[in-house]
C-alpha positions as CSV (number, residue, x, y, z in Angstrom):
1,X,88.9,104.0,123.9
2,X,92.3,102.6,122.2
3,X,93.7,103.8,118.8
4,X,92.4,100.2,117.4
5,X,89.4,100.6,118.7
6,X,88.6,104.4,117.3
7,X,90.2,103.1,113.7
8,X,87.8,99.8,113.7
9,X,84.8,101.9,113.8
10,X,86.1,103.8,110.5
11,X,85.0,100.7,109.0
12,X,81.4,99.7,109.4
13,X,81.5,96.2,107.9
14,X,83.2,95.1,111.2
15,X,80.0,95.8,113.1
16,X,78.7,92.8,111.2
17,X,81.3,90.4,109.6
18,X,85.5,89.4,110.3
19,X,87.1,90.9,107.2
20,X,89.9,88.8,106.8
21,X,90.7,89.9,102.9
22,X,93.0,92.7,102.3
23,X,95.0,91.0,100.5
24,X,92.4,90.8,98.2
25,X,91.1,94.4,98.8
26,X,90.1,96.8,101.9
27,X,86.9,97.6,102.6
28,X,86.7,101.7,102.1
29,X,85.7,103.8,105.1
30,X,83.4,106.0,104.9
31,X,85.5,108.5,105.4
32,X,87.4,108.1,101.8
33,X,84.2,107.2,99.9
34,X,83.1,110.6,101.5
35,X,86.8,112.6,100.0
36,X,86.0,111.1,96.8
37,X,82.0,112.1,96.8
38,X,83.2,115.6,98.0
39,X,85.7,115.7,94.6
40,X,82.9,115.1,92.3
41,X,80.5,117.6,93.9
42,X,82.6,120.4,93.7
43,X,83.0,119.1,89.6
44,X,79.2,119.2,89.4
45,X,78.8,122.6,91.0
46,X,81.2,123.9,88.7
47,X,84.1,124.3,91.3
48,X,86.7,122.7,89.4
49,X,90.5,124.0,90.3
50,X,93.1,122.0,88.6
51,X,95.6,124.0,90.3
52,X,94.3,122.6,93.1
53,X,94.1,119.3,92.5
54,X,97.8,119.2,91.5
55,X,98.7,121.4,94.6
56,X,96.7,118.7,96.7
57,X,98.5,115.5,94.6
58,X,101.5,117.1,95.0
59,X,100.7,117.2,99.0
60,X,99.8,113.5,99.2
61,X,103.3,112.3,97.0
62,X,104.9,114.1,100.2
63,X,102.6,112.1,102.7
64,X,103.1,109.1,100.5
65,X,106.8,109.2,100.5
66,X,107.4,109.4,104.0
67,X,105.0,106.5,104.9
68,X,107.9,104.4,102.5
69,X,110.7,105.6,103.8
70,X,111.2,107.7,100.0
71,X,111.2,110.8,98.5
72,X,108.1,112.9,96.9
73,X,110.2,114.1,93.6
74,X,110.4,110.9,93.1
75,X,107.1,109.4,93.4
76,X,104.8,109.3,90.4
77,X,101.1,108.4,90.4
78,X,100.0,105.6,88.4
79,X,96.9,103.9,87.5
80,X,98.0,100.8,89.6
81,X,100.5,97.9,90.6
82,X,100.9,96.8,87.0
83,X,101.1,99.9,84.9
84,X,104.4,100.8,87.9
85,X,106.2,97.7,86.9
86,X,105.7,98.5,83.2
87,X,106.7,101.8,83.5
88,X,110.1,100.0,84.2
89,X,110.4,97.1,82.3
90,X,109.7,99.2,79.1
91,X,111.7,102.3,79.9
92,X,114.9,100.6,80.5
93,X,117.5,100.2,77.2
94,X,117.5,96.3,77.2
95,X,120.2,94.7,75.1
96,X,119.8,91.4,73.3
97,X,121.5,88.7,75.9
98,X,120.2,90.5,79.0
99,X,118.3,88.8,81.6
100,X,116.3,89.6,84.6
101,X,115.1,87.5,87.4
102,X,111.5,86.9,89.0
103,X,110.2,83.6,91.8
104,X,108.1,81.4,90.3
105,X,105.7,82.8,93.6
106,X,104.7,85.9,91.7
107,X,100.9,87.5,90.6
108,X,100.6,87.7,86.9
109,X,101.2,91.6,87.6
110,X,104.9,90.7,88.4
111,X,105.1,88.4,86.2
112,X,104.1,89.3,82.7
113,X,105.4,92.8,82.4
114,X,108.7,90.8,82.5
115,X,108.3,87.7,80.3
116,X,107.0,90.7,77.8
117,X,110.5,91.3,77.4
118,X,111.2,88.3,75.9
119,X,110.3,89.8,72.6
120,X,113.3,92.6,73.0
121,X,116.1,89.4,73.8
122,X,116.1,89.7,77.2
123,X,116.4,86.3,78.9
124,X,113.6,86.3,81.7
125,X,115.2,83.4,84.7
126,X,112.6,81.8,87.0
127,X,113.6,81.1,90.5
128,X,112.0,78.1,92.0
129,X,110.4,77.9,95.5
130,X,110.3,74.9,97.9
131,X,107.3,75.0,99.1
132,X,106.5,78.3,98.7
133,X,109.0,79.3,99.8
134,X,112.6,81.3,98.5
135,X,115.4,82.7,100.2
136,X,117.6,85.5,98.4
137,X,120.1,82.8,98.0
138,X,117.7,81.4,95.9
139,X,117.1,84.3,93.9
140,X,120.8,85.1,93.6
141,X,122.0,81.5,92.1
142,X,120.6,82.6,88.9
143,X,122.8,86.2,88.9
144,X,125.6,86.9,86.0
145,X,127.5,89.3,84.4
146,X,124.4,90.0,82.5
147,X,121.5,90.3,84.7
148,X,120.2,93.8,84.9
149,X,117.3,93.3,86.9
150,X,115.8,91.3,89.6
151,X,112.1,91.5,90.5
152,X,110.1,90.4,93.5
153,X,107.3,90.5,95.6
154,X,107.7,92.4,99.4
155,X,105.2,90.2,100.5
156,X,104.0,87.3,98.3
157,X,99.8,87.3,97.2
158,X,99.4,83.3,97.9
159,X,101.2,82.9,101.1
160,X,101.9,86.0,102.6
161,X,105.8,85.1,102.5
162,X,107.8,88.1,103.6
163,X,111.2,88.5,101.4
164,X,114.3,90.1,102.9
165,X,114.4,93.4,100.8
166,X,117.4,94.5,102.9
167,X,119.4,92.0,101.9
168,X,118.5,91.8,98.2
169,X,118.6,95.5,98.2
170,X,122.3,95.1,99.4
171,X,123.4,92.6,97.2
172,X,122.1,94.8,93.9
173,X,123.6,97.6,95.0
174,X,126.5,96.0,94.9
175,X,126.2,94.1,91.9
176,X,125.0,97.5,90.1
177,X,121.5,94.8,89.6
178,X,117.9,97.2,89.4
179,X,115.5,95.8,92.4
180,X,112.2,96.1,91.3
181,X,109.6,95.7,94.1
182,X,105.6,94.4,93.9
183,X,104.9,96.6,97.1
184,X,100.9,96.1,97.3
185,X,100.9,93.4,99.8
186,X,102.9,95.4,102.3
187,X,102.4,98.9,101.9
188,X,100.3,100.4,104.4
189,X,100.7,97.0,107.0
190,X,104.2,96.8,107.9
191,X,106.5,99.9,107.7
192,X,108.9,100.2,104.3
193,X,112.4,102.0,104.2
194,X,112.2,101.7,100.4
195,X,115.9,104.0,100.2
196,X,117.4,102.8,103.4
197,X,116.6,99.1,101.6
198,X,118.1,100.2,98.2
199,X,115.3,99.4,96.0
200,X,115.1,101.0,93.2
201,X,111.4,100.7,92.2
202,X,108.4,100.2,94.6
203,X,105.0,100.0,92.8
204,X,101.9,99.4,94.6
205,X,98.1,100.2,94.1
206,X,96.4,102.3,96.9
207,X,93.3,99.5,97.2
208,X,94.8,97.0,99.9
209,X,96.6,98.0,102.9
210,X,96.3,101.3,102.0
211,X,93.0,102.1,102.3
212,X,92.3,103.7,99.2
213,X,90.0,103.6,96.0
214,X,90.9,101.7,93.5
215,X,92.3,103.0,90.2
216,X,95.0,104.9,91.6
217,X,98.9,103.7,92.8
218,X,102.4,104.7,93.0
219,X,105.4,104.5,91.3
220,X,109.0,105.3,93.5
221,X,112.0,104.8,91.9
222,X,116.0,105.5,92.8
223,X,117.6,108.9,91.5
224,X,119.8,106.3,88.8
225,X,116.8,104.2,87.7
226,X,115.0,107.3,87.0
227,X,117.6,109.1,85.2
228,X,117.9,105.6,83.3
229,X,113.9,105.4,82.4
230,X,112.8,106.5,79.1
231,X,108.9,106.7,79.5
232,X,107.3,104.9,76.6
233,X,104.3,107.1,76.4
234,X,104.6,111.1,77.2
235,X,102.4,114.0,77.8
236,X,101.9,117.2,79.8
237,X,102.6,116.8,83.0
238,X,104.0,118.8,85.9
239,X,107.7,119.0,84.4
240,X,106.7,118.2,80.8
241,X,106.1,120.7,78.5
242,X,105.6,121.6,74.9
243,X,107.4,124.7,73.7
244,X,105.6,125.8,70.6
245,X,108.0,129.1,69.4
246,X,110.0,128.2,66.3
247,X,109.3,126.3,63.2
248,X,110.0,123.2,65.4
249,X,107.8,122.3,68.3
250,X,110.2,121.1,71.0
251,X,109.4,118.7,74.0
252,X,111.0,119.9,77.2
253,X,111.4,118.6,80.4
254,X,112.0,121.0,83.4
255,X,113.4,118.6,85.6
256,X,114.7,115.2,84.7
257,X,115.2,114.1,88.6
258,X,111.3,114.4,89.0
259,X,109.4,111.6,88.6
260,X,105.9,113.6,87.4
261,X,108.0,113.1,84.0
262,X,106.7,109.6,84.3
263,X,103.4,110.3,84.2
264,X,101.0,111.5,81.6
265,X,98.0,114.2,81.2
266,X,95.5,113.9,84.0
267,X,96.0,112.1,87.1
268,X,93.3,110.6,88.5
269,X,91.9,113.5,91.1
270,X,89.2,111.6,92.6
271,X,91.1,108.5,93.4
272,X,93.7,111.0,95.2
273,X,91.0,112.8,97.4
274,X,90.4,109.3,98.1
275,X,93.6,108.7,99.2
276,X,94.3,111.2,100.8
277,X,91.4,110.8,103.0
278,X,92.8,107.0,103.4
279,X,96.2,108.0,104.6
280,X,94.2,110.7,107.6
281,X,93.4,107.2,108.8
282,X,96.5,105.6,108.7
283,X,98.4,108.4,110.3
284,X,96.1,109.2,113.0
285,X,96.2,105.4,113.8
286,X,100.2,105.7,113.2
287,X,102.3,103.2,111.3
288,X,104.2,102.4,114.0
289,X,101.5,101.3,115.8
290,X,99.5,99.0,112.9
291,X,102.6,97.4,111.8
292,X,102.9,95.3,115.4
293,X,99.2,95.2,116.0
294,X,98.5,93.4,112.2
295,X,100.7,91.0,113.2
296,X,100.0,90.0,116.4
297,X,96.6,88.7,114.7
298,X,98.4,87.0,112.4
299,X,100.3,85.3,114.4
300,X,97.2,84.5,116.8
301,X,95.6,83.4,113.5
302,X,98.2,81.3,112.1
303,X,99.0,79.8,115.9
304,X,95.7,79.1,115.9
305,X,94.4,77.4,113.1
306,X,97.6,75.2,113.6
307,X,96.3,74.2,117.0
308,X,93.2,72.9,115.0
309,X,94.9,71.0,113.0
310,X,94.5,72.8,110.1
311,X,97.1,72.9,107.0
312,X,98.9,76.5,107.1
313,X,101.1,76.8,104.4
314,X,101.9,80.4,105.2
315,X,105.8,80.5,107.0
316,X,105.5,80.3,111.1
317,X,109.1,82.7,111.2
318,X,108.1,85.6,112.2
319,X,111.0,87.2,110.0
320,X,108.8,85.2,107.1
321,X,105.3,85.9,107.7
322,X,103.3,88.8,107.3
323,X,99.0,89.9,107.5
324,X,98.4,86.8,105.4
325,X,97.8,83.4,106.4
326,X,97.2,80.2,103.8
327,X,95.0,77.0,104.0
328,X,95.1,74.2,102.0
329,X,91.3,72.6,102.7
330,X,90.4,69.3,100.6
331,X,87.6,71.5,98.9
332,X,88.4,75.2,98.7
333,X,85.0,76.4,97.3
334,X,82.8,74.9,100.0
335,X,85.4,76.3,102.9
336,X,84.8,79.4,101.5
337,X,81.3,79.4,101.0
338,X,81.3,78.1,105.2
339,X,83.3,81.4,105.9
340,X,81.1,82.9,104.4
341,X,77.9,81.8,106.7
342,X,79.7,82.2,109.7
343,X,80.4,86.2,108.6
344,X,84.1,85.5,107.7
345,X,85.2,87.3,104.4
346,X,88.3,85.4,102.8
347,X,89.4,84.5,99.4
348,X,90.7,81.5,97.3
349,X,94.0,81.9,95.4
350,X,94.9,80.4,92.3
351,X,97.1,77.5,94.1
352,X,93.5,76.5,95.9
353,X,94.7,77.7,99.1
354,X,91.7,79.9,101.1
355,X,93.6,83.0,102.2
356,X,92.9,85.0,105.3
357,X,94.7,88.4,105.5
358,X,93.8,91.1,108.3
359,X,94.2,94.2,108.7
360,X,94.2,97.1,111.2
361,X,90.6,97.2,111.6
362,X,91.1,93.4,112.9
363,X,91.0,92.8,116.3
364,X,91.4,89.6,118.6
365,X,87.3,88.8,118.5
366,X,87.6,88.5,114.6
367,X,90.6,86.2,115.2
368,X,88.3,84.1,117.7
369,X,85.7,84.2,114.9
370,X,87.8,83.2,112.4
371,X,88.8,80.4,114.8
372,X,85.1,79.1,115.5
373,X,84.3,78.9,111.9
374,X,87.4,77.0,110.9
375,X,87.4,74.4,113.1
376,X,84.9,72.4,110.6
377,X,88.0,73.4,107.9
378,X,90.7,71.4,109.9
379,X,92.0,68.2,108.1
């Protein structure tokens, strides 16, 4: 039996549909739902261990950070995608006159944490797409002496458009210009080198390509934009304390260059036993080997539904395209509702496209099912 075969039967909705919607959300494996289950019935058999829970989030930040090419003092937990990018955009000093710029491509979670800052002067540029589509070049027209920040998606929700985060990493290095990245659509499928690229923070929930529960993410940031974040909210936490001798209570913080400063009271335990039990899967069916296997399919997808006739909006490059693949259909409702009775799970995005996104549970006879189903899509 191969690796793909051993990890699709981790996940028992393939027995009976083609899940074709991580983009939207992995199905959980038993396997997780089973870490999380075990969390909570040590809790109601009175075997809770905070030290151990810590010890074992602490083991995961280390998993966590090699699987994105980082560093584990500098991975925090967060609730999810959004409340990473916050994390940033309010603990940064913004002076009146700065700006920051985002693609007019992005989810409202990369989106709005930004155009928040509007009410704090900071001027919040909109790079326009063609298509769908943006190069850096296109990001990078809208760069001057005052732009602090630049935020994008690694892999846009809609289309599945891959940006070049080496390159933009490179050119704000240079420029001394933060790169924040919306990691979610990547993490997990294709393999990040989030220091080698030079970005500076890399958010992402754990409830799409990597396999986890929802309600739990992660936040990495770069030793300068951590030493530059002032957390809006604080509490105890692995490095932050409260020393209570004196008249004056005094807030301390052990170690400035860890990013548990950034977050706040208690993590969320369970969702890490999840996750942790997520990412057994993912390294026993090794990155390096889901990364070319996810998009193969695509790329069988994509190659295929073109053959029909079909509309892909998703990029062909294969430098562009990722585990997603885009259809504009004259009536996106009904297509998915037709998915849907020939066991095909997909999703409609807010541009009315029906989106089809595999993952490493995929194989080629989902691809073929896919196929079968769309035909009757194909305009």
């Amino acid at each position: 039996m191969s690796w793909q075969d051993e990890f699709r039967q981790l996940f028992p909705i393939t027995r009976d549909k083609a899940y074709a919607n991580i983009a939207y959300t992995s199905p959980l494996s038993p396997k997780v739902a089973d870490a999380v289950a075990a969390f909570f019935d040590g809790i109601t058999h009175a075997r809770s261990d905070k030290p151990q829970w810590l010890r074992d989030a602490d083991a995961l930040r280390v998993r966590l950070a090699r699987l994105i090419g980082g560093e584990a003092r500098r991975l925090a937990f967060t609730k999810n995608t959004t409340e990473g990018l916050n994390t940033v955009a309010q603990g940064l000093a913004w002076q009146d006159g700065d700006n920051l710029i985002v693609d007019d491509q992005e989810h409202p979670t990369n989106a709005l944490p930004w155009l928040n800052l509007r009410r704090r002067g900071v001027q919040v540029r909109v790079a326009q797409a063609q298509s769908h589509r943006y190069t850096v070049d296109d990001l990078w027209q809208h760069v001057d002496a005052r732009t602090r920040l630049i935020a994008v998606s690694w892999v846009q929700y809609g289309t599945g458009l891959r940006t070049d985060i080496a390159e933009l990493g490179r050119r704000c290095a240079e420029r001394g210009i933060w790169l924040v990245v919306d990691g979610i659509q990547g993490a997990g499928l294709l393999r990040a080198h989030v220091d080698e690229w030079r970005v500076d923070a890399f958010a992402c929930g754990a409830h799409k390509g990597l396999l986890g529960p929802l309600g739990v993410g992660l936040l990495h940031v770069s030793p300068k934009l951590l030493d530059a974040l002032d957390p809006l909210y604080i509490g105890p936490s692995g490095v932050t304390t409260l020393d209570k001798t004196g008249l004056q209570w005094q807030v301390g913080v052990t170690d400035a260059g860890d990013a548990r400063r950034l977050e706040t009271g208690n993590l969320n335990y369970p969702g890490i036993a999840g996750w942790a039990g997520a990412l057994d899967l993912i390294e026993g069916a090794q990155p390096e080997r889901i990364e070319p296997w996810v998009l193969e399919l695509s790329q069988a997808l994509s190659e295929g539904l073109r053959a029909l006739g079909a509309h892909v909006v998703s990029p062909p490059d294969a430098a562009l395209r990722s585990t997603t693949t885009a259809l504009r259909v004259a009536d996106p409702a009904a297509a998915l509702a037709h998915l849907s009775q020939a066991g095909v799970v997909a999703s409609v995005v807010e541009y009315g496209y029906v989106r089809l996104s595999v993952g490493a549970y995929n194989n080629h006879a989902d691809v073929e099912r896919i196929l079968r189903a769309a035909r009757a899509l194909a305009v």
